[in-house]
Structure formats: C-alpha cells, structure tokens
C-alpha positions in Angstrom: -18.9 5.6 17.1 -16.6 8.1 18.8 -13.4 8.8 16.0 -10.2 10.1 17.3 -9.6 10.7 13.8 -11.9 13.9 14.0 -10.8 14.8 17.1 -10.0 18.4 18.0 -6.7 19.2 17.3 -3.9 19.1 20.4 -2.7 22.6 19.2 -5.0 26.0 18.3 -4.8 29.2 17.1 -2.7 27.1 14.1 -2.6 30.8 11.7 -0.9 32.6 14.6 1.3 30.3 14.5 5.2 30.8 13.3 6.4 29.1 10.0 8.9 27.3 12.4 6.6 26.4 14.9 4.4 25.0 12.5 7.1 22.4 11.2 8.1 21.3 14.5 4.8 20.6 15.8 3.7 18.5 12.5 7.6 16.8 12.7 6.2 16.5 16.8 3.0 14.3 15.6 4.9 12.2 12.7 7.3 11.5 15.0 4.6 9.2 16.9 3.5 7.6 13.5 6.0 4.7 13.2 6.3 3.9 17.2 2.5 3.1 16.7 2.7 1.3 13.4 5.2 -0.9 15.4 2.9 -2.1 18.0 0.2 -3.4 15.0 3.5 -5.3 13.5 1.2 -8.6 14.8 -1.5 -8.3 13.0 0.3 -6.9 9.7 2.7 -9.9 9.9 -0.8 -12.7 10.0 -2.3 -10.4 7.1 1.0 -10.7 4.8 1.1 -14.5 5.2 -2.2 -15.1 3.9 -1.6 -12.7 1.1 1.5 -14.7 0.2 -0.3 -18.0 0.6 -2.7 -16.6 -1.7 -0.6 -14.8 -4.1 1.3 -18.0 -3.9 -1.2 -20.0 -5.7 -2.5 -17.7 -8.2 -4.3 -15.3 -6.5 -4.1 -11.5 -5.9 -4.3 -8.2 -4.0 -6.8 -5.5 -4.2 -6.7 -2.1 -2.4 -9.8 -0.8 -1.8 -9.6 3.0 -0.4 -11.7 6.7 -1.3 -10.1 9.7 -1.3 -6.7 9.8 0.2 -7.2 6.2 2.0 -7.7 5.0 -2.5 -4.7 7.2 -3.7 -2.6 5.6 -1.4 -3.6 2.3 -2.4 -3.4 2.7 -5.9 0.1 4.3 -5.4 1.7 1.1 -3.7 0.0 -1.3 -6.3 1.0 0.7 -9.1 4.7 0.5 -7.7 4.7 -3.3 -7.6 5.3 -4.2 -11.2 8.4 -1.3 -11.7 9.9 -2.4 -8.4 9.3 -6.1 -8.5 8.9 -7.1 -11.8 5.0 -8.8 -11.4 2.1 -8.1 -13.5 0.2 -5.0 -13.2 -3.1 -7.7 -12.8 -1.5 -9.1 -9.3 -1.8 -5.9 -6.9 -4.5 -3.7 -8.0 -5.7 -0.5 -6.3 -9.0 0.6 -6.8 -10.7 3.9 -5.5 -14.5 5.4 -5.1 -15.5 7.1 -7.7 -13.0 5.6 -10.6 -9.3 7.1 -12.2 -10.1 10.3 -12.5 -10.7 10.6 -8.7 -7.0 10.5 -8.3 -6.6 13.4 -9.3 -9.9 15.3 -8.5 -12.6 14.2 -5.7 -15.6 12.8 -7.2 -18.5 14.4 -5.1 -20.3 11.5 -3.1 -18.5 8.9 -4.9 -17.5 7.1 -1.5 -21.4 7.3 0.3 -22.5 4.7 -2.0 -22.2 1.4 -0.1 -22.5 -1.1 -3.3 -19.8 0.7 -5.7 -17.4 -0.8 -3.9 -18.7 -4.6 -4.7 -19.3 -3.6 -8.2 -15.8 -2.4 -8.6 -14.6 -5.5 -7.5 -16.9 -7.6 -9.6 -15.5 -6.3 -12.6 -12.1 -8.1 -11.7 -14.3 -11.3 -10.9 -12.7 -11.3 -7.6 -12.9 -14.6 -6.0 -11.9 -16.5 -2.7 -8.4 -17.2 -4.1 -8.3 -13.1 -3.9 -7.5 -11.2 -0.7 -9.2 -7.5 -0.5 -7.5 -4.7 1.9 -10.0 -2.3 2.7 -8.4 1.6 3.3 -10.3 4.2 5.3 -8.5 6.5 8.0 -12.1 6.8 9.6 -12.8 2.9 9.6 -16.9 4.0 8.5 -16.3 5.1 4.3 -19.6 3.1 2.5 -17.7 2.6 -0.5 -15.0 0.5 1.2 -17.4 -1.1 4.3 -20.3 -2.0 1.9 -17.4 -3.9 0.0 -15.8 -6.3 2.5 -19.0 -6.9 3.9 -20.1 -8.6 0.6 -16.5 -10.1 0.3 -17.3 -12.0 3.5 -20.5 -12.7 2.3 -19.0 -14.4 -0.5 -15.7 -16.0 1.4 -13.0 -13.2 -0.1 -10.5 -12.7 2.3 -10.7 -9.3 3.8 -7.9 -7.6 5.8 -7.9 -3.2 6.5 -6.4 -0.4 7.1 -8.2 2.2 9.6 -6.7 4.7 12.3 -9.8 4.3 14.7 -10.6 1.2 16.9 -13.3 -1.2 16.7 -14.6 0.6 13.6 -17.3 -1.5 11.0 -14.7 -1.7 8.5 -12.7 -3.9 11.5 -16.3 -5.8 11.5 -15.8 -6.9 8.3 -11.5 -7.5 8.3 -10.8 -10.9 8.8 -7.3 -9.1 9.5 -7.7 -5.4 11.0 -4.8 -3.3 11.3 -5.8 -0.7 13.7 -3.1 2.3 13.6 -4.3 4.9 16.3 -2.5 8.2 15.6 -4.5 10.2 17.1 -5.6 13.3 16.4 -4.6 15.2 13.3 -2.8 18.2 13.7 -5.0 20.6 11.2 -8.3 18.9 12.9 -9.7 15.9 10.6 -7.2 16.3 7.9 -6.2 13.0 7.7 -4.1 13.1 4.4 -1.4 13.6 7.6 -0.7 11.3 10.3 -3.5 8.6 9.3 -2.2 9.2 5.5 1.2 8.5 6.9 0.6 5.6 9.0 -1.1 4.0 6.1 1.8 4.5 3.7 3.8 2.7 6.5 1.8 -0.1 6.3 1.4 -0.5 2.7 5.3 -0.5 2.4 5.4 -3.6 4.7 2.6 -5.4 3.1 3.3 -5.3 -0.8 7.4 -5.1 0.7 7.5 -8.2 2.9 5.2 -9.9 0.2 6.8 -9.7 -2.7 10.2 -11.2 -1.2 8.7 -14.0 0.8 7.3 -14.4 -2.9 11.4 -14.7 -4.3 11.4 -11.2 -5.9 14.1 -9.7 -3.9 18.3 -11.1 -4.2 19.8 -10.8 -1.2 18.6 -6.7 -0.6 18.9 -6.2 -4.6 15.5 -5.6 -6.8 16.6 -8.3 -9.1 13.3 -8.2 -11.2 12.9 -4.6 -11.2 11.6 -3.1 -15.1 14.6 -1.2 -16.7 12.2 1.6 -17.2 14.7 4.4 -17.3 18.6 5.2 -17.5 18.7 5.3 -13.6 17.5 1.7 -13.8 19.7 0.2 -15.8 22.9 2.0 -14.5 21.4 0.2 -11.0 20.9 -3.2 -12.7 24.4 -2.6 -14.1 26.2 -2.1 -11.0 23.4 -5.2 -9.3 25.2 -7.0 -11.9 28.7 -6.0 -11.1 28.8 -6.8 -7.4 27.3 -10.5 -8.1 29.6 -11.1 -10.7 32.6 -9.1 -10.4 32.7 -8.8 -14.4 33.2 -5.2 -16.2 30.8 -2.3 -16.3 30.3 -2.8 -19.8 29.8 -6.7 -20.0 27.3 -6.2 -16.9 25.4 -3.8 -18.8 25.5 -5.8 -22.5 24.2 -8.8 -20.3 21.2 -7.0 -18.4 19.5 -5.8 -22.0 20.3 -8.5 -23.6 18.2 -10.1 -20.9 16.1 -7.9 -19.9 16.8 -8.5 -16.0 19.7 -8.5 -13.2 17.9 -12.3 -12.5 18.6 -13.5 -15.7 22.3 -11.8 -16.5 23.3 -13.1 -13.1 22.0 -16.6 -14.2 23.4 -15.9 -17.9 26.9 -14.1 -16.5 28.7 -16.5 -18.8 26.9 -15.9 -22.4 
C-alpha cells in the first residue's frame, strides 16, 4: 500500500530553515486541512446519523485510535460529559496499550492485532454500539484487527484515516478518508493528519449530541458546572432566556444544577 502519509516532505533542509519561515510553511500546510475535511463532509454526515440513531436507542460510541490517532479520541470523548452533560459510559475513547499510553508510548502496544477486540470486549460492545476506528496511516493492527471482528460480529464500524483505500476503510462500514498529504516534518503525523482528525471528531460527537437535544438554541444548556467560569456562563445562559437578575439566574442554576432546568424552573 503506497501512504502519502509517509511521504517525503514538500520542503527540505527544515534546520536551515528561519524561525519565521518555519511558521509560515506549517500555517501553509494547515491551511489546506479544513478545505479537505470539507469535501469528506458526505460521508461524515451518513456516519453521524447512524451514530445518533444508535445513541438514540441506547447505544454508544467508542473511539478506537494508538498513539496520537487514541489521544485524540480519548480527548473528544472525554469532553462529552463536561460539555454536554451525558454519561461518561456513552462516548468512550480507548487507545493501544491502555491509560498510561496517554501520556507515554507503550512500545508495540498497537502491532498486536487482537488487543483491540479485547479492549472492546470488556465494554461488552454489542450491535446497538457504533466503533470509530482512528489511524492517520489507515494499517495500525490494534485498530484494523478490531473493526474487522466488529464486522464479524455486526458492530457498526465507521474511521478515521488520512490515506485512501487503506484496510482500516475495508473494514469501515463508514470511511472518512481525509487526504492531507504529506506531513511537513516527513511522517509526523501528530500535524496535519492529527489536525484533520480533530476536525472531524469535533463534527461527529458536535453534530451528535444536538441532533440528540443537548444543545438550546447555540447555548450548552446541559453543560456540568464544573468550575466558576461555568457557572458565571450558565448564569448569564440563564439571563438572556429569562431576562431575570444576575443573582436570581445564578440562585436558580445551583439550585438546579443546570441552565435546562433553571430555564424550565425560572419561576421557583
């Protein structure tokens, strides 16, 4: 399989290179990152209505990713619950090689081609479930290995990869292919592929969870008041919907724990 995403770079001689022209020639390939998410914006759209049809009727989400490709997963499911108010058991990110591979690379961890089913299996992941494989090069074992069995056993399966007609696409009932192109540091992909990934990610869980009712007009009505910042946001949330006083807006949203519910309570 030929990947772009090892490609040789378009630029050389990178360390003779300014500090100035460095930054416009990275700004020069992100620049091309969201024009190219745009033209996938089909296939993301049929993979976000069967994840809302399944989410719908008591399903979930798992991201399935190694390395980068599983950081970046577990970083938009772990923002779900904060941002949207769901439970941390509805999107769930999972990476080669367990937690502590967020922080550190577990050697080999993703070259295993069953882990990836056995992770799963521990969730007793099912055909009501939906599993979004991530891997910038489209070939990781950990994540193919996994959405092969997932067909095997009728799970859903959509991905994530930045090279075309990969075996991770094999195995995607929904494939987002996101072409970037060649890194600028050659192979690196924590750049544009990163990038383009992230992009997607915000759309998916994004578009999701308000087709799912958990977004008021543009407001994050269910959002956890986690922090001060939060609740001065649910306050003023509060404030606009209602036009009561800063102080009333605020008694309302912890005495019930949500801009939904002090909106719907405004009067008591």
């Amino acid at each position: 399989m030929n990947k772009v995403t090892e490609a040789d770079s378009h630029y050389d001689s990178l360390e003779q290179m300014s500090t100035v022209d460095l930054l416009h020639n990275i700004n020069n390939e992100d620049e091309k990152v969201a024009r190219i998410v745009k033209q996938q914006i089909p296939n993301i759209v049929s993979l976000i209505e069967v994840i809302v049809e399944k989410l719908q009727s008591g399903g979930r989400l798992f991201y399935l990713g190694a390395g980068t490709s599983g950081r970046l997963g577990i970083l938009d499911a772990s923002e779900c619950p904060p941002t949207f108010g769901v439970s941390h058991d509805l999107v769930i990110g999972l990476i080669a090689g367990g937690d502590s591979a967020i922080r550190k690379a577990v050697e080999f961890a993703e070259d295993n081609n069953e882990l990836g089913w056995e992770d799963l299996k521990k969730y007793d992941v099912s055909n009501n479930d939906v599993v979004v494989g991530i891997a910038a090069s489209g070939t990781t074992p950990y994540v193919v290995g996994a959405l092969k069995r997932c067909q095997e056993h009728n799970v859903i399966t959509g991905c994530i990869t930045c090279n075309l007609n990969s075996p991770l696409s094999t195995y995607s009932d929904y494939p987002i292919e996101v072409i970037v192109g060649p890194e600028f540091v050659t192979g690196s992909t924590r750049m544009k592929a990163g990038t383009a990934q992230k992009l997607v990610l915000n759309m998916i869980t994004t578009s999701s969870m308000i087709k799912l009712g958990k977004v008021l007009g543009n407001k994050m009505v269910d959002m956890q008041l986690s922090n001060n910042k939060l609740v001065d946001r649910g306050t003023k949330m509060i404030m606009d919907k209602t036009s009561i006083s800063s102080e009333k807006a605020k008694e309302l949203l912890l005495k019930h724990g949500s801009v939904r519910e002090a909106i719907k309570n405004k009067n008591g």
